[in-house]
NUVEXRO-25225 format. One record per residue (C-alpha): residue in three letters; chain; residue number from 1; x, y, z. Coordinates in nm, 4 decimals. Example, Ala and Ser with C-alpha at 12.3 -4.5 7.8 and 13.67 -1.06 7.14 Angstrom:
! residues 2
  code  unit  pos         x         y         z
   ALA     A    1    1.2300   -0.4500    0.7800
   SER     A    2    1.3670   -0.1060    0.7140
END
This chain:
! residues 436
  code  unit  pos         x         y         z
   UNK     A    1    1.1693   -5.4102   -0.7245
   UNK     A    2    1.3697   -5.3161   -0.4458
   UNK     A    3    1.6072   -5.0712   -0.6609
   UNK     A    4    1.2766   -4.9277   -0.7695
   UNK     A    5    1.1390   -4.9063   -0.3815
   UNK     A    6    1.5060   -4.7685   -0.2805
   UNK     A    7    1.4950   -4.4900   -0.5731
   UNK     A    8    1.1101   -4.3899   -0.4438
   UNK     A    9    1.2360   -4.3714   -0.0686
   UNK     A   10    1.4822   -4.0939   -0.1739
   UNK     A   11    1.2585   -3.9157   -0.3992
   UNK     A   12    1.0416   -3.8844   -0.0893
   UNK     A   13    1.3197   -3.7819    0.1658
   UNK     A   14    1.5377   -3.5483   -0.0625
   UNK     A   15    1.5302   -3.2033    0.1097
   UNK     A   16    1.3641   -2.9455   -0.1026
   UNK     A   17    1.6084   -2.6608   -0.2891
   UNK     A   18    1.6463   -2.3840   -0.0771
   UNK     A   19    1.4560   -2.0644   -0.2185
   UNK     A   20    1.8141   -1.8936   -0.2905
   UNK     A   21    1.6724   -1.6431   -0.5499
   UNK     A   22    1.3819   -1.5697   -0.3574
   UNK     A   23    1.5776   -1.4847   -0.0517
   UNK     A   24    1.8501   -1.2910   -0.2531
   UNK     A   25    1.5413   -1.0513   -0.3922
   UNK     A   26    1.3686   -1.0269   -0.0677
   UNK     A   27    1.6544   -0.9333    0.1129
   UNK     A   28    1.7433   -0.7038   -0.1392
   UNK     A   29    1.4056   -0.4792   -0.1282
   UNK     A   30    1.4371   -0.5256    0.2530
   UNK     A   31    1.7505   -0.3299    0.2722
   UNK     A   32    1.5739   -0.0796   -0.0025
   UNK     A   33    1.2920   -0.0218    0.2379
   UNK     A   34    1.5259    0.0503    0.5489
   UNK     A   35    1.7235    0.2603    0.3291
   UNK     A   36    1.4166    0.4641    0.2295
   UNK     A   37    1.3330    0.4950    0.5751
   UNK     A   38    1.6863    0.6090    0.6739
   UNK     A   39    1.6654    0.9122    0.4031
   UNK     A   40    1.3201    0.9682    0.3846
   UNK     A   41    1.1766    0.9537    0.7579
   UNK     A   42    0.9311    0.7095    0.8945
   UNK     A   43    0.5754    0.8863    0.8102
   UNK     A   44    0.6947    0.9706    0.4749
   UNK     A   45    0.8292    0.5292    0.3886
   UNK     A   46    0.4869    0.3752    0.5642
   UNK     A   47    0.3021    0.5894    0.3718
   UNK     A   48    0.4950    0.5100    0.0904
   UNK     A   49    0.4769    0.0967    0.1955
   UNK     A   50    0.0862    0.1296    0.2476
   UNK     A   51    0.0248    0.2621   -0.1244
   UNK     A   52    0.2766   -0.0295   -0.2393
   UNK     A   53    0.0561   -0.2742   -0.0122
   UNK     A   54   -0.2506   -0.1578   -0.2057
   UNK     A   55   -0.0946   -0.1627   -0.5269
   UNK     A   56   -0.0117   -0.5288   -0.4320
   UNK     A   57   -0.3800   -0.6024   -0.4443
   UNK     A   58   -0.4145   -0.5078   -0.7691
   UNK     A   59   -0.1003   -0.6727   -0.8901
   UNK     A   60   -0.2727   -1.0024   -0.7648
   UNK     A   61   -0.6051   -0.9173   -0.9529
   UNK     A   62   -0.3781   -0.8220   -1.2791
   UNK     A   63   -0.1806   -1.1750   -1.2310
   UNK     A   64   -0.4448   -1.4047   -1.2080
   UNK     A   65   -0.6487   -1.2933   -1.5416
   UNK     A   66   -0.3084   -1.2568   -1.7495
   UNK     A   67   -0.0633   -1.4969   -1.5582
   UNK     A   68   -0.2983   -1.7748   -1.4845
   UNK     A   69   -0.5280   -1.7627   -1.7809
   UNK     A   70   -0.3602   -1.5042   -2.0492
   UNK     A   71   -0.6128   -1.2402   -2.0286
   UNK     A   72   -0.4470   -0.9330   -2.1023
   UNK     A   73   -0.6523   -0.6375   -1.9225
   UNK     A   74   -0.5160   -0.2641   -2.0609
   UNK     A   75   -0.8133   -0.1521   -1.8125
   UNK     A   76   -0.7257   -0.1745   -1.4346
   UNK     A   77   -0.7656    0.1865   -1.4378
   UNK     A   78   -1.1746    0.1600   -1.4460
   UNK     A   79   -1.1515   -0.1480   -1.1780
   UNK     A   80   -0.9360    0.0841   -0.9615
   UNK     A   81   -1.1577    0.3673   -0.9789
   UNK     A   82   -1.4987    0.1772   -0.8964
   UNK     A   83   -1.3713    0.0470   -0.5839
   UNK     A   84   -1.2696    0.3442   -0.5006
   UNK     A   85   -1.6221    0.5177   -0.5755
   UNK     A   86   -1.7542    0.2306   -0.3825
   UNK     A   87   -1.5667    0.3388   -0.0772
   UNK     A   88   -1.6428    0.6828   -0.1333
   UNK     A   89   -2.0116    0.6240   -0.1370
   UNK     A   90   -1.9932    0.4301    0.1359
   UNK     A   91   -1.8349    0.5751    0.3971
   UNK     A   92   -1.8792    0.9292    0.3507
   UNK     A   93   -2.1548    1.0702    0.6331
   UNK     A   94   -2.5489    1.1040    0.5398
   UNK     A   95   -2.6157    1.3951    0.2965
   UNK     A   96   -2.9500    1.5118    0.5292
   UNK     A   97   -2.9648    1.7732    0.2657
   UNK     A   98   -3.0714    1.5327   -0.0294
   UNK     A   99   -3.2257    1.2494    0.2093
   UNK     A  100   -3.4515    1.5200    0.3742
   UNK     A  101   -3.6175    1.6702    0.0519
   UNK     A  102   -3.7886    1.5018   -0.2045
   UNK     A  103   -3.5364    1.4046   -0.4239
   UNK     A  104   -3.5031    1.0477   -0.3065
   UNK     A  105   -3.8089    0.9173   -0.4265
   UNK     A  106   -3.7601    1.1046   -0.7587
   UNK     A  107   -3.4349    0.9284   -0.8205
   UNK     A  108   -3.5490    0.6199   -0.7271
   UNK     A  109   -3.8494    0.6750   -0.9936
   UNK     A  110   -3.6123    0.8285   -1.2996
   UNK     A  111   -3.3402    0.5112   -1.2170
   UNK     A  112   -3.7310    0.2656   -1.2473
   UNK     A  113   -3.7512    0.3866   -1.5857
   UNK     A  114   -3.4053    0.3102   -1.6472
   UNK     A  115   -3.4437   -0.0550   -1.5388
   UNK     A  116   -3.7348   -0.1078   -1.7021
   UNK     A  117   -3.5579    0.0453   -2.0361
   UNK     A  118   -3.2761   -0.2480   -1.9570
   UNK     A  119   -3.5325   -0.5067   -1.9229
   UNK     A  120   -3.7762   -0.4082   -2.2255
   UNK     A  121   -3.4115   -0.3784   -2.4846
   UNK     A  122   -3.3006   -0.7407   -2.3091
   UNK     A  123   -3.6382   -0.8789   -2.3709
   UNK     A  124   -3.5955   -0.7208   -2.7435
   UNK     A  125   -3.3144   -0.9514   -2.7848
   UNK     A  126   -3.4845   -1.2761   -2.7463
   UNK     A  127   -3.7501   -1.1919   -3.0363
   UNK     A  128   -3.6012   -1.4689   -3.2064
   UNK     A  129   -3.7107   -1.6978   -2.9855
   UNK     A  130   -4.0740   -1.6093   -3.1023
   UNK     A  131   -3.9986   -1.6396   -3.4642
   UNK     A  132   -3.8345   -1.3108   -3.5497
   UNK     A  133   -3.5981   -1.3322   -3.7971
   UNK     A  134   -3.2715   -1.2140   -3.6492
   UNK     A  135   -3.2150   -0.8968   -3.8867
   UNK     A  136   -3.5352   -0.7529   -3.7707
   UNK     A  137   -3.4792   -0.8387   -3.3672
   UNK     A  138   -3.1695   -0.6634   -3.3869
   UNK     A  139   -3.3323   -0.3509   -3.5602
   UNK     A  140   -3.6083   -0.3598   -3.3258
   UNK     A  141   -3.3239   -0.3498   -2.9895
   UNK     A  142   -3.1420   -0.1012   -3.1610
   UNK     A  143   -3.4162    0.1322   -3.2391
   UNK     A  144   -3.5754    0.0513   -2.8894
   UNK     A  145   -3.2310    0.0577   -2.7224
   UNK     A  146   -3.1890    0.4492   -2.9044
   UNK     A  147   -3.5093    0.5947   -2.8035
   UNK     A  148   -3.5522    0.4591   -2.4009
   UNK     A  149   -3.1784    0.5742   -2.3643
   UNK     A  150   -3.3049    0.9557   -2.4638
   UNK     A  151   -3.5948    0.9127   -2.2264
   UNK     A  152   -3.3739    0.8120   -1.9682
   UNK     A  153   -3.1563    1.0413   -2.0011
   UNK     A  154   -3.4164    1.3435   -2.0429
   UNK     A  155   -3.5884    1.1892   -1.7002
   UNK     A  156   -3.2501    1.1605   -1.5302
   UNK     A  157   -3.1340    1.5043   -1.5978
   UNK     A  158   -3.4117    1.6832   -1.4347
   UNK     A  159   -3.3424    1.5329   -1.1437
   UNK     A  160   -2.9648    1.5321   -1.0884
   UNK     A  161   -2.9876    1.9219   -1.2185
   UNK     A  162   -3.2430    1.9604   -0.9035
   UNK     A  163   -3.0013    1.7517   -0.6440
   UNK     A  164   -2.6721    1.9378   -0.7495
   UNK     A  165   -2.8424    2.2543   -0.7411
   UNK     A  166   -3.0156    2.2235   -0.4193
   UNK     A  167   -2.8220    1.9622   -0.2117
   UNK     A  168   -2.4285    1.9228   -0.3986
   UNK     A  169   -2.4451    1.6100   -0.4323
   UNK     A  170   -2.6447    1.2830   -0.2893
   UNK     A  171   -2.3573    1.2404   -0.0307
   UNK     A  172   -2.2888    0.8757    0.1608
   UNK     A  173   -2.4197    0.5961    0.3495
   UNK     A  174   -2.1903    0.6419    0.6619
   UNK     A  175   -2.0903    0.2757    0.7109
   UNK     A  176   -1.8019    0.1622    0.8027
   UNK     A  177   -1.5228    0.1777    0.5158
   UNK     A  178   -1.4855   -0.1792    0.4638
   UNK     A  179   -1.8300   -0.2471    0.3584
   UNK     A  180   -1.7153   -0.0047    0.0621
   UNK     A  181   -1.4281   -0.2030   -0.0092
   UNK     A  182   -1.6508   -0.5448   -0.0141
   UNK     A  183   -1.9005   -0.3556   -0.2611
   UNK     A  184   -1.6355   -0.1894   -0.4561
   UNK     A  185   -1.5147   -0.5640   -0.5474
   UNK     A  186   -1.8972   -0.6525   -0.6444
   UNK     A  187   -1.9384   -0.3846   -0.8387
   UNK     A  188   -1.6163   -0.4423   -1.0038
   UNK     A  189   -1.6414   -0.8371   -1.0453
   UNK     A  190   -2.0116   -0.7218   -1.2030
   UNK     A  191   -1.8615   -0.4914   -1.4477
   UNK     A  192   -1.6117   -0.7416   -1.4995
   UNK     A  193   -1.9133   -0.9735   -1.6247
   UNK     A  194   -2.0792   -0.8118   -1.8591
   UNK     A  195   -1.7151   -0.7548   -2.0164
   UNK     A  196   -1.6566   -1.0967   -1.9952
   UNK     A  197   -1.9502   -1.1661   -2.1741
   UNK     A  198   -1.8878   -0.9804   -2.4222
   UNK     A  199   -1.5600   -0.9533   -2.5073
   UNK     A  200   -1.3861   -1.2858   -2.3931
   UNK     A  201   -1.4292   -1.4304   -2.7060
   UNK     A  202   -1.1965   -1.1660   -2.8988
   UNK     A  203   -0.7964   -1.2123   -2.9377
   UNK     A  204   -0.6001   -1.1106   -2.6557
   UNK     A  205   -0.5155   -0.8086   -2.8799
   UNK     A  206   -0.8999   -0.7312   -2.9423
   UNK     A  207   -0.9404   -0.7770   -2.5528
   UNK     A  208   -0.6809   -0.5165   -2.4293
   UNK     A  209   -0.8145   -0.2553   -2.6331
   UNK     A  210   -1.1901   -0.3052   -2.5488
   UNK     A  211   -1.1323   -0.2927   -2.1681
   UNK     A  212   -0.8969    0.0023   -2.2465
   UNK     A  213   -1.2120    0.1594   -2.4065
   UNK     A  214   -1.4412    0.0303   -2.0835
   UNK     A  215   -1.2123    0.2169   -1.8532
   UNK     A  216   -1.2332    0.5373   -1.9769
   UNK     A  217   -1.5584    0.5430   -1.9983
   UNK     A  218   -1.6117    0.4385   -1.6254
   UNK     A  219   -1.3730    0.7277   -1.5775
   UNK     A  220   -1.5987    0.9863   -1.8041
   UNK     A  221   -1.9048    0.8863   -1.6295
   UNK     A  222   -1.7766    0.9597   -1.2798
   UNK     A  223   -1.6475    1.2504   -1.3585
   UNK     A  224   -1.9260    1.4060   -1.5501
   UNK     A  225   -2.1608    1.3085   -1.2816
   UNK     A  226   -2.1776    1.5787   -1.0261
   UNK     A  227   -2.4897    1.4336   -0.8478
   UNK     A  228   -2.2943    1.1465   -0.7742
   UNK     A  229   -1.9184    1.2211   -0.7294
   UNK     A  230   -1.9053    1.5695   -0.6873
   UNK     A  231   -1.7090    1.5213   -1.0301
   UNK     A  232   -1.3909    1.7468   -1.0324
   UNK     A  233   -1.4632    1.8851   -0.7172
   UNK     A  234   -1.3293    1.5654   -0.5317
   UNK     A  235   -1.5024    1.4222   -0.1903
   UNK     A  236   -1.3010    1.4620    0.1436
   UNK     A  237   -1.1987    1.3348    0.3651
   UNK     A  238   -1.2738    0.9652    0.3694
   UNK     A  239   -1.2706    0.8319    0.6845
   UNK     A  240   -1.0723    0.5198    0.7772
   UNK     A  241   -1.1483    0.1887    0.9190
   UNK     A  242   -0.8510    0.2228    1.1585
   UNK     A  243   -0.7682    0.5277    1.3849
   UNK     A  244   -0.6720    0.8427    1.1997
   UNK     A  245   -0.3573    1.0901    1.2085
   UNK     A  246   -0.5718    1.2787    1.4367
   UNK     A  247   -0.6003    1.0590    1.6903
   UNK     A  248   -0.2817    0.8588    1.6374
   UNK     A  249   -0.0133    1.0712    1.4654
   UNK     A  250    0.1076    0.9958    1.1609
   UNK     A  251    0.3301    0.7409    1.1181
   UNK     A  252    0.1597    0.5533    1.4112
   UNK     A  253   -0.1566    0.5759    1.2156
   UNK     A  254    0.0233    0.4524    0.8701
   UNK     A  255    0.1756    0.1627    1.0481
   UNK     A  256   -0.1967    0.0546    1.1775
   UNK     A  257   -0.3768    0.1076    0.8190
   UNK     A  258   -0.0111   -0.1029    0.6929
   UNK     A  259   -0.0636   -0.3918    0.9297
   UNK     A  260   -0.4514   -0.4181    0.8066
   UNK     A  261   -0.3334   -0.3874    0.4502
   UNK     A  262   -0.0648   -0.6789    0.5049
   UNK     A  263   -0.3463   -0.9103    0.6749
   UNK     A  264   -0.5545   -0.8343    0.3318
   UNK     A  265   -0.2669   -0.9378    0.1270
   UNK     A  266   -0.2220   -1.2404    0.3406
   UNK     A  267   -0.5055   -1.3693    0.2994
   UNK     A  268   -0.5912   -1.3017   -0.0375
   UNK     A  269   -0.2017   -1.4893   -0.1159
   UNK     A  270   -0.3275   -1.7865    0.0740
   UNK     A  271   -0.7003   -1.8370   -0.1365
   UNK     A  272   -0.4798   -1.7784   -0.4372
   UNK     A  273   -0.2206   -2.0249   -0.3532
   UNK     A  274   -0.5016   -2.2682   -0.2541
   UNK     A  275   -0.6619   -2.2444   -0.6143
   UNK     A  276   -0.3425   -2.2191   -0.8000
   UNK     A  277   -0.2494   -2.5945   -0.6875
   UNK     A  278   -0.6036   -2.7016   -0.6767
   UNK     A  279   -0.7484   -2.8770   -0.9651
   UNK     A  280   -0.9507   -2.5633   -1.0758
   UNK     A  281   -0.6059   -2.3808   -1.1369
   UNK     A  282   -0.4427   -2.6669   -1.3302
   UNK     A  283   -0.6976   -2.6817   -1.5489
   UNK     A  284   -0.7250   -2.2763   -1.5701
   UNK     A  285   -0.3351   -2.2993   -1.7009
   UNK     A  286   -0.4126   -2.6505   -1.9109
   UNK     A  287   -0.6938   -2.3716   -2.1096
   UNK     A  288   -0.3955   -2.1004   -2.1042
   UNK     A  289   -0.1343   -2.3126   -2.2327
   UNK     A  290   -0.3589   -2.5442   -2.4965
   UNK     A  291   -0.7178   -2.4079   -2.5380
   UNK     A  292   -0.7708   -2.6776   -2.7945
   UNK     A  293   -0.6350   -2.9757   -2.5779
   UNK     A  294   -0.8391   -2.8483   -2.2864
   UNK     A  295   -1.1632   -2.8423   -2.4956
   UNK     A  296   -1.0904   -3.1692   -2.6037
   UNK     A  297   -1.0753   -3.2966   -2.2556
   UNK     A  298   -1.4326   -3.1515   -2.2084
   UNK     A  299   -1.3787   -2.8153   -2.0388
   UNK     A  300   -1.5969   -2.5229   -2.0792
   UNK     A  301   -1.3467   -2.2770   -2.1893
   UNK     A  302   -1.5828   -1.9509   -2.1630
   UNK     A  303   -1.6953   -2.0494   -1.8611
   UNK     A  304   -1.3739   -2.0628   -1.6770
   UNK     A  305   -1.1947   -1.7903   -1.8351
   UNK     A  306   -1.5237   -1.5846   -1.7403
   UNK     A  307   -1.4720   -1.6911   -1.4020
   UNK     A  308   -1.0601   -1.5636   -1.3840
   UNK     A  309   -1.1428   -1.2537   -1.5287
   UNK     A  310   -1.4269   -1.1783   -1.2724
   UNK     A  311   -1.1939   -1.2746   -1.0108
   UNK     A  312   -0.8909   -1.0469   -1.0854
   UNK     A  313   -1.1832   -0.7900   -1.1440
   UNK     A  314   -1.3114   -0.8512   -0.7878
   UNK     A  315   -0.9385   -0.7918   -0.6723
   UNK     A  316   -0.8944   -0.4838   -0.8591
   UNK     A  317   -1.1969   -0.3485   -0.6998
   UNK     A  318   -1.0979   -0.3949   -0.3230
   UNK     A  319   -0.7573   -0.2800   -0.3668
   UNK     A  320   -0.9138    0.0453   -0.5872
   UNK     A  321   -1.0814    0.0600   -0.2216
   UNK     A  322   -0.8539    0.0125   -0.0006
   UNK     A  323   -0.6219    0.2351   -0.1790
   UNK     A  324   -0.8901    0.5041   -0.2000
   UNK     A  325   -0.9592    0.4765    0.1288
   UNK     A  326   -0.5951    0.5659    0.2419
   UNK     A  327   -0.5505    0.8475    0.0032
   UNK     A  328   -0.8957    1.0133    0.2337
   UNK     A  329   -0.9648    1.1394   -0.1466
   UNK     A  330   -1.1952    1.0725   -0.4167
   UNK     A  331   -1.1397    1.2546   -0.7706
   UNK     A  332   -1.1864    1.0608   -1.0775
   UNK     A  333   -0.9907    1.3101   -1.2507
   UNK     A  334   -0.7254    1.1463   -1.0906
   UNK     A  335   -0.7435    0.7845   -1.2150
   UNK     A  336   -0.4799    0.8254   -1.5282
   UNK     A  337   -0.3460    0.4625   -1.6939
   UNK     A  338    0.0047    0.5580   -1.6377
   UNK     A  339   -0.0365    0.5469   -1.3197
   UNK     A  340   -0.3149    0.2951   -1.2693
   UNK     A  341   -0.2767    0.0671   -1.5061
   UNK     A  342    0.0679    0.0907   -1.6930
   UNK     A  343    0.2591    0.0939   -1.3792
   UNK     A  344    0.0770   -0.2106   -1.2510
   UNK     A  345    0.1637   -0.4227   -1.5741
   UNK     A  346    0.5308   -0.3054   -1.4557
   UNK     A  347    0.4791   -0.4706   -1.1554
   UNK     A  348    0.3380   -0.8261   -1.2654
   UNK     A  349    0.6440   -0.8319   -1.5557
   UNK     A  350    0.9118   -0.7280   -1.2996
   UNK     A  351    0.7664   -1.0135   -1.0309
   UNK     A  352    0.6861   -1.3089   -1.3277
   UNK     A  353    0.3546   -1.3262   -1.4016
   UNK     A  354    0.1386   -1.6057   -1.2450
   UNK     A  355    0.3735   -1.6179   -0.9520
   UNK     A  356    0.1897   -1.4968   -0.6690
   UNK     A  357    0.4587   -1.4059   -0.4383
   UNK     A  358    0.6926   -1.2525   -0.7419
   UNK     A  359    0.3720   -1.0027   -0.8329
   UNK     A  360    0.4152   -0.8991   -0.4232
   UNK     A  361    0.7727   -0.8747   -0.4720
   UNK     A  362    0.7149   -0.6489   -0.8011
   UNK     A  363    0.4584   -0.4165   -0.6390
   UNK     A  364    0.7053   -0.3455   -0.4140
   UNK     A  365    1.0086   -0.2856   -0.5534
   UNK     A  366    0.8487   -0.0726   -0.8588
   UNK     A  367    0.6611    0.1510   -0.6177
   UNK     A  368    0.9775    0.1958   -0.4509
   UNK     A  369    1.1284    0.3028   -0.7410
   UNK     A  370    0.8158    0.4830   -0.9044
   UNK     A  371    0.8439    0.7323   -0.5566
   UNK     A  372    1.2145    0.7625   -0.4874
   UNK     A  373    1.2953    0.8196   -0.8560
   UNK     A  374    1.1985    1.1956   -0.8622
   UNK     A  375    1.3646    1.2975   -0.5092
   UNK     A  376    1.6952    1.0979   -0.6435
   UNK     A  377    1.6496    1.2795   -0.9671
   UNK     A  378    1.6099    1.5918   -0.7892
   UNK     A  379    1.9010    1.5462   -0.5789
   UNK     A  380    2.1155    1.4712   -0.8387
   UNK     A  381    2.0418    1.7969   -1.0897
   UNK     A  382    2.0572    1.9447   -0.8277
   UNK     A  383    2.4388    1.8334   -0.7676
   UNK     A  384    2.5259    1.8731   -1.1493
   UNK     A  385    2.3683    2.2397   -1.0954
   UNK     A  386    2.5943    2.2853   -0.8197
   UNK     A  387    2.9250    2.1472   -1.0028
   UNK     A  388    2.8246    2.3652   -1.3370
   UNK     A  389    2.8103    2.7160   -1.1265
   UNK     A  390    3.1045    2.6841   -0.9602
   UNK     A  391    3.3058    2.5179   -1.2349
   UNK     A  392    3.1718    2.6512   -1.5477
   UNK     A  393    2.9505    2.9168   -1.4640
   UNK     A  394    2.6219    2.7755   -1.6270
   UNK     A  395    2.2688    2.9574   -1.5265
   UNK     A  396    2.0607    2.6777   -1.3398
   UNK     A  397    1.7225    2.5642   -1.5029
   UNK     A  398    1.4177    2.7463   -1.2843
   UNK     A  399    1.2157    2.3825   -1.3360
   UNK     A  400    1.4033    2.1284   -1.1752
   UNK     A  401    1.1128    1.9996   -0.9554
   UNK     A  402    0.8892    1.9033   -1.2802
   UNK     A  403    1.1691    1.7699   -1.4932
   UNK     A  404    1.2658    1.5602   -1.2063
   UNK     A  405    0.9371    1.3974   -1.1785
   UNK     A  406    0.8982    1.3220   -1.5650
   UNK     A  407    1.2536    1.1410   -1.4410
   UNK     A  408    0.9824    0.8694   -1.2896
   UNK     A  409    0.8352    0.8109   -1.6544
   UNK     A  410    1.2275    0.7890   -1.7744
   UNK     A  411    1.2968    0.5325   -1.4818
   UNK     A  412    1.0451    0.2761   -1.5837
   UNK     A  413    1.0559    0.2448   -1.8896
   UNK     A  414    1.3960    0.1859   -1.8835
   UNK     A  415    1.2815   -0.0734   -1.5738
   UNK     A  416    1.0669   -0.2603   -1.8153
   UNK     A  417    1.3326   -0.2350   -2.1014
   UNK     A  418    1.5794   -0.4595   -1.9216
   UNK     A  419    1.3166   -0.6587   -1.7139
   UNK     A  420    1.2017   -0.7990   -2.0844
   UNK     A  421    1.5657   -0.7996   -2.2191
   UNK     A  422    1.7196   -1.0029   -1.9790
   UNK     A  423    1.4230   -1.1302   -1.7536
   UNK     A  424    1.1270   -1.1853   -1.9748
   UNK     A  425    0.9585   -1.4313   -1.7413
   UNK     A  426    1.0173   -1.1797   -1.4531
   UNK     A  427    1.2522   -1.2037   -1.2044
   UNK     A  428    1.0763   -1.4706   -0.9995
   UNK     A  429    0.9478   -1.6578   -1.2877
   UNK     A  430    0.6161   -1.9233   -1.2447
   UNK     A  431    0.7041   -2.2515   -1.1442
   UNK     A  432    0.4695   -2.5110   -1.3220
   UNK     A  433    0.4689   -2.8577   -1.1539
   UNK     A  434    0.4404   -3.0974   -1.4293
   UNK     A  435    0.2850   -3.4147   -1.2844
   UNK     A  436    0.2381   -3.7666   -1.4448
END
């Protein structure tokens, strides 16, 4: 007994192993950063740090739903843009144009109809519950489903031809940016449901490509709809929740918008970290790592991986916010996967999926990389150019600008290449605590 006592003593009192690794790779980006700033100036790196800080935030929403519970989502893209529509619509001033005309109250009429097309196809499917055979309830939706969605539409287009003609475009809500951000993560997590519902129950495989599928077509809708987003004509400026460039200057101004960025991340790390020890996020990775096992035990499977995938949704949202927000800019032509999606995927495999502070660690360091590839590209073509006229005499290429930033496109995939070669975990791997 006392050996036993003696052995539990110095379980309880051995130090813990200092982080080496994570101290090593911190460091490491820390000089990269204070490099960048040394070569690239100090408005030009916090802007750069800012757009890594949002890109953080989705990192985090991407880690939890593949990390934590193996949901693979191919569409951050559509999450991104939402939140940043939701910021847009927020925070841009009062249209008086559209709010002092008539048009409200026709919208409001034409988007009635739609709701009461939603509710009278929903309704539809629950015929069976009334004795209709199942074939025929699902003929009756569909048909139903196919004609109110022409009415709709028919009633809808009168009116949004009659607000883009007469007032652009229904404009903003003038709040403060934030509230955008908060709504922009509703939105998303609600989007984020109704895929859920649906598609949750497919193969990871199955999964990727529907919410692939889900994100373009978020992207075609706000870009087709003029009344709403201005489309390809892009809303600016968006106004931010912290003092401006104008008022500020702008690295001062950066800094600011960093420093509310990094409290964001802070606190979204520590609610993470809280559920990722908690019993909720044991039993989310008992369901990742043995589904079976985990229904066995009694655990409603759908349930919780519904409620991991809404999350990372929700996260995806605010940072397609926050990040909107800073860019001052809203085109959805500009939401492309490569950057919105692919290059987030980058950053949870370079970090270690499910590890929280390795997906803030791989933000980082690929965004770094993603920006300074093209100037380091630049500058060295630019040096072979120099070497080839004066040693050879060879005629220098009139499009070094663009083929130095397809150089970014170069640079990560061969990131990703070695990252899964030699570090398929990532490089800060997740650290599961077996207990019993």
């Amino acid at each position: 007994m006392s050996t036993q006592r003696e052995q539990r003593t110095d379980l309880v009192t051995t130090p813990s192993r200092l982080p080496v690794r994570e101290l090593t790779l911190f460091a490491t980006l820390l000089v990269a950063v204070l490099g960048v700033y040394a070569v690239m100036g100090a408005a030009y790196s916090t802007r750069m740090l800012v757009e890594a800080a949002c890109y953080a935030i989705l990192a985090l929403g991407l880690t939890i739903q593949w990390g934590y519970a193996g949901q693979f989502n191919a569409g951050v893209m559509g999450f991104v843009a939402l939140g940043g529509f939701s910021a847009m619509a927020f925070s841009v001033p009062v249209n008086e144009a559209f709010w002092a005309s008539e048009l409200p109250g026709e919208l409001g009429v034409a988007l009635l109809y739609a709701l009461a097309a939603v509710l009278v196809v929903f309704g539809a499917t629950r015929l069976d519950r009334l004795g209709v055979p199942k074939k025929l309830r699902t003929l009756i939706a569909v048909v139903l489903a196919v004609v109110l969605y022409l009415v709709v539409v028919n009633v809808l287009r009168g009116v949004t031809g009659e607000i883009e003609s007469r007032a652009g475009f229904i404009g903003g809500l003038g709040l403060p940016p934030w509230t955008g951000w908060i709504v922009g993560g509703a939105l998303a997590g609600g989007i984020g449901y109704f895929i859920g519902k649906v598609c949750l129950g497919l193969r990871s495989d199955y999964l990727a490509i529907a919410t692939l599928g889900i994100a373009e077509i978020i992207k075609a809708f706000l870009k087709n709809s003029d009344w709403l987003t201005r489309g390809t004509a892009t809303v600016s400026p968006l106004p931010w929740p912290t003092p401006g460039p104008a008022e500020l200057g702008f690295t001062l101004a950066r800094a600011l918008y960093l420093s509310l960025t990094a409290v964001l991340i802070a606190a979204i790390f520590f609610l993470l970290h809280r559920a990722y020890h908690a019993p909720w996020g044991r039993m989310i990775r008992a369901i990742r790592d043995n589904e079976i096992s985990a229904a066995a035990m009694g655990k409603d499977i759908n349930r919780r991986r519904l409620e991991i995938f809404v999350l990372g949704c929700i996260l995806m949202g605010i940072g397609g916010g926050v990040l909107g927000t800073f860019n001052s800019l809203f085109d959805p032509q500009g939401y492309l996967p490569l950057n919105h999606t692919f290059l987030v995927l980058v950053m949870v495999i370079l970090g270690g999926p499910g590890n929280n502070l390795g997906t803030i660690f791989g933000a980082v360091a690929v965004y770094i990389i993603w920006i300074m590839s093209e100037p380091l590209a630049l500058y060295l073509m630019q040096l072979a150019v120099t070497i080839g006229e004066g040693a050879f005499g060879w005629d220098a290429p009139s499009n070094l600008d663009s083929r130095a930033l397809q150089a970014r496109v170069f640079v990560i995939g061969l990131l990703i290449t070695l990252v899964l070669r030699f570090a398929p975990k990532g490089l800060l791997p997740e650290k599961v605590k077996h207990h019993g």
